[in-house]
C-alpha positions in Angstrom: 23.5 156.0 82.5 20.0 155.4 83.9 19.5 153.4 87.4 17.1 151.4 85.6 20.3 149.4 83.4 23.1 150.6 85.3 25.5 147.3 84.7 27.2 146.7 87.5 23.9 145.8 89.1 23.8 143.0 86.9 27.5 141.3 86.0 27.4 139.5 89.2 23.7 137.7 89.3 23.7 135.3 86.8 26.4 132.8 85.5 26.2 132.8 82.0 23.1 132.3 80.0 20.6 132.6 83.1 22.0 135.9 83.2 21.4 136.8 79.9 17.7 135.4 80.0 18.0 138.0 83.2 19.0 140.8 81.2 17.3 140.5 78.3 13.6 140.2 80.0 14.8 143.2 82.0 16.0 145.3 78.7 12.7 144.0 76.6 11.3 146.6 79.0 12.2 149.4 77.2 12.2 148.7 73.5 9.8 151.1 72.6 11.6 153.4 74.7 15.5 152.7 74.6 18.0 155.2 74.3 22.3 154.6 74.6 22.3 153.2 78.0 20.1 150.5 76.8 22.2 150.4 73.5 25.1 149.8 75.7 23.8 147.4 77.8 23.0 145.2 75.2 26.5 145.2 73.6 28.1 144.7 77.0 25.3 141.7 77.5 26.6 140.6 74.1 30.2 140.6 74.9 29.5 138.9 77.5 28.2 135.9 75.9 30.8 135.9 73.9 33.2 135.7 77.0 31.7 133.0 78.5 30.8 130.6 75.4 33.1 127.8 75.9 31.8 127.3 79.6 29.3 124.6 80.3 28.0 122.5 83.5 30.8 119.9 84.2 29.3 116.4 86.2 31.7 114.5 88.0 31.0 110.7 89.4 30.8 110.8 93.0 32.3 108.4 95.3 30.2 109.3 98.6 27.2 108.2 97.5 24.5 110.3 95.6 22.3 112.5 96.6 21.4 116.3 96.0 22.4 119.7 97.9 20.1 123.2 97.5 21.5 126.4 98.3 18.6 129.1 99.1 19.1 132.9 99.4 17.2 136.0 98.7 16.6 138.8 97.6 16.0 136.6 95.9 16.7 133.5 94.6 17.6 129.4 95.1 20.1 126.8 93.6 20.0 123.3 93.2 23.3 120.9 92.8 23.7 117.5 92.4 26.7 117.2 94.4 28.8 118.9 91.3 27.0 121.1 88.8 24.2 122.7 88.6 21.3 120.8 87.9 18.3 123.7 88.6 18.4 127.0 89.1 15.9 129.4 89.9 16.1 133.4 90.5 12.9 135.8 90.7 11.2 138.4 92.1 8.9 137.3 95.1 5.3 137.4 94.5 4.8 138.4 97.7 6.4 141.8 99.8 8.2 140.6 102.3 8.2 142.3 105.7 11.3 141.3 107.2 14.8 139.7 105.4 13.6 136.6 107.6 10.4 136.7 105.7 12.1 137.1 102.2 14.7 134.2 103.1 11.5 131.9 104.9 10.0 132.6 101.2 13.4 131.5 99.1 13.7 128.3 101.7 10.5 127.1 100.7 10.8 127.7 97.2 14.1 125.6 97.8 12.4 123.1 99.2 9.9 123.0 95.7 13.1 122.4 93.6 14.5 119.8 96.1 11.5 117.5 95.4 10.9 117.7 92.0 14.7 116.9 91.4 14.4 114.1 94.0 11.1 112.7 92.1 13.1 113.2 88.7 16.4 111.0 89.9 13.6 108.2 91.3 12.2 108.2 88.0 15.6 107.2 86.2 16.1 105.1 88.9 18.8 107.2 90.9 17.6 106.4 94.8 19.3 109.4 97.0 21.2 107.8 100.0 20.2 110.5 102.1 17.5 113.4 102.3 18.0 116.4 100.1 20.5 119.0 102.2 18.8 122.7 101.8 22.0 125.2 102.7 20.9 129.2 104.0 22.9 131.8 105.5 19.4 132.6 108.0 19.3 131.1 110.8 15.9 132.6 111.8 14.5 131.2 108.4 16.1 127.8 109.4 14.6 127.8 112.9 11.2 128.9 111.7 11.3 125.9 109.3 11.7 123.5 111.7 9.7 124.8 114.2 5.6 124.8 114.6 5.4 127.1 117.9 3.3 130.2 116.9 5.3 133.6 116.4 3.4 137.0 116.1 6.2 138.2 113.6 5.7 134.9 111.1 1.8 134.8 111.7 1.2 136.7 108.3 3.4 134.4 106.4 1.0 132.7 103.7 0.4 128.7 104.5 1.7 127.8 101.7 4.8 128.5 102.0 5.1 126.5 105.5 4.6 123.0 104.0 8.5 122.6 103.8 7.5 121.9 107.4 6.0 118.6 106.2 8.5 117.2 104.2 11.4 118.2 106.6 9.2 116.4 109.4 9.2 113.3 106.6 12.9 113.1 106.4 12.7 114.3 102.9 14.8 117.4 103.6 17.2 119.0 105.5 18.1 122.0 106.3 21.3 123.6 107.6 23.0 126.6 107.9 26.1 127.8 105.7 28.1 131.0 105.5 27.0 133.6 103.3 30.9 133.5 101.8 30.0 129.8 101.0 26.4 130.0 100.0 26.6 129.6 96.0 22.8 130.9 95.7 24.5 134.6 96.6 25.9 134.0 92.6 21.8 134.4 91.3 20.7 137.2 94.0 23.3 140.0 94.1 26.3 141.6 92.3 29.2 140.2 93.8 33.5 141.1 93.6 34.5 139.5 90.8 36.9 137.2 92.9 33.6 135.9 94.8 31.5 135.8 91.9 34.1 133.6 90.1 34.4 131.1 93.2 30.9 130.7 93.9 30.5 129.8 89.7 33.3 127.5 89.3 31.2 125.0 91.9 28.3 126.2 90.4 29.4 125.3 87.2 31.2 122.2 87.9 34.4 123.4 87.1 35.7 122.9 90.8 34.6 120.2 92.7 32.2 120.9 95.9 33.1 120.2 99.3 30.4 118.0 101.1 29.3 119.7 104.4 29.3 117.4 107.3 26.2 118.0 109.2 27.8 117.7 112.3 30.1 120.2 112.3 
């Protein structure tokens, strides 16, 4: 089979449909040049589907208060919860090359950060006031400290502006970041293929299926 759709690249990145919104811009590729591996790919994309069509976001009523968690990874990707399913979800190829995995996870924060606001504008507009700032969860510590931090580093000076104003609205207690194990971080689900043991895990919370543990930020 050809690297370029070799499956088991694939089965773990996307729970359900994201993935098959994945797979199909990735397949579109080659339609005027397919052949059986793509032919293949699509029936096992199809199967799929078909495997996964009576699964669906589950939202549970919290009791702690509301409020939203992000989970940020890369290469490369970001998820958003609202303390139980997903609510957005975002996994893409960087427009920029990153020069170090600190650089590529910096880049995935911020985009994070994007998310966290426009869900926390959304909730305000229904009415929904989050008791607390947004928590942003990544497995970097460098990418957290840099995001906190305004001291000058010669290895983060090519970093583009933009991508440093999560800065600003961590400074305005509008998010907050903190770290999380990579076992536990569910935006591994949308960036790599996973064992099927982890991959189901880290879905089930995505999902809503199981119900997510808050993080206490002072562990």
């Amino acid at each position: 089979m050809s690297p370029s759709v070799q499956l088991t690249c694939y089965e773990g990145v996307k729970p359900k449909y994201d993935y098959g919104v994945y797979i199909v811009a990735h397949l579109a590729q080659f339609t005027s040049c397919f052949g059986p591996a793509h032919v293949t790919a699509v029936k096992h994309l199809i199967r799929y589907l078909k495997g996964t069509s009576s699964r669906g976001l589950t939202y549970r009523k919290s009791s702690d208060g509301f409020g939203e968690i992000g989970y940020s990874d890369a290469d490369w990707g970001s998820n958003l919860l609202d303390r139980g399913a997903a609510v957005s979800w975002s996994a893409k190829k960087q427009a920029t090359v990153a020069l170090l995995t600190m650089e590529a996870e910096y880049i995935a924060l911020s985009h994070a950060c994007t998310q966290a606001l426009w869900i926390h504008q959304f909730f305000n507009e229904l009415g929904y006031i989050a008791d607390a700032p947004t928590l942003i969860l990544s497995d970097n510590l460098a990418a957290l400290t840099l995001s906190v931090e305004s001291q000058f580093h010669g290895r983060s000076k090519h970093i583009n502006i933009r991508h440093h104003f999560m800065r600003d609205i961590i400074q305005k207690g509008l998010v907050f970041t903190l770290y999380v194990p990579s076992k536990e971080n569910l935006a591994d689900a949308f960036t790599k293929a996973l064992a099927s043991p982890q991959f189901s895990y880290l879905t089930e919370m995505i999902m809503g299926e199981v119900i997510l543990k808050m993080i206490d930020s002072d562990d």
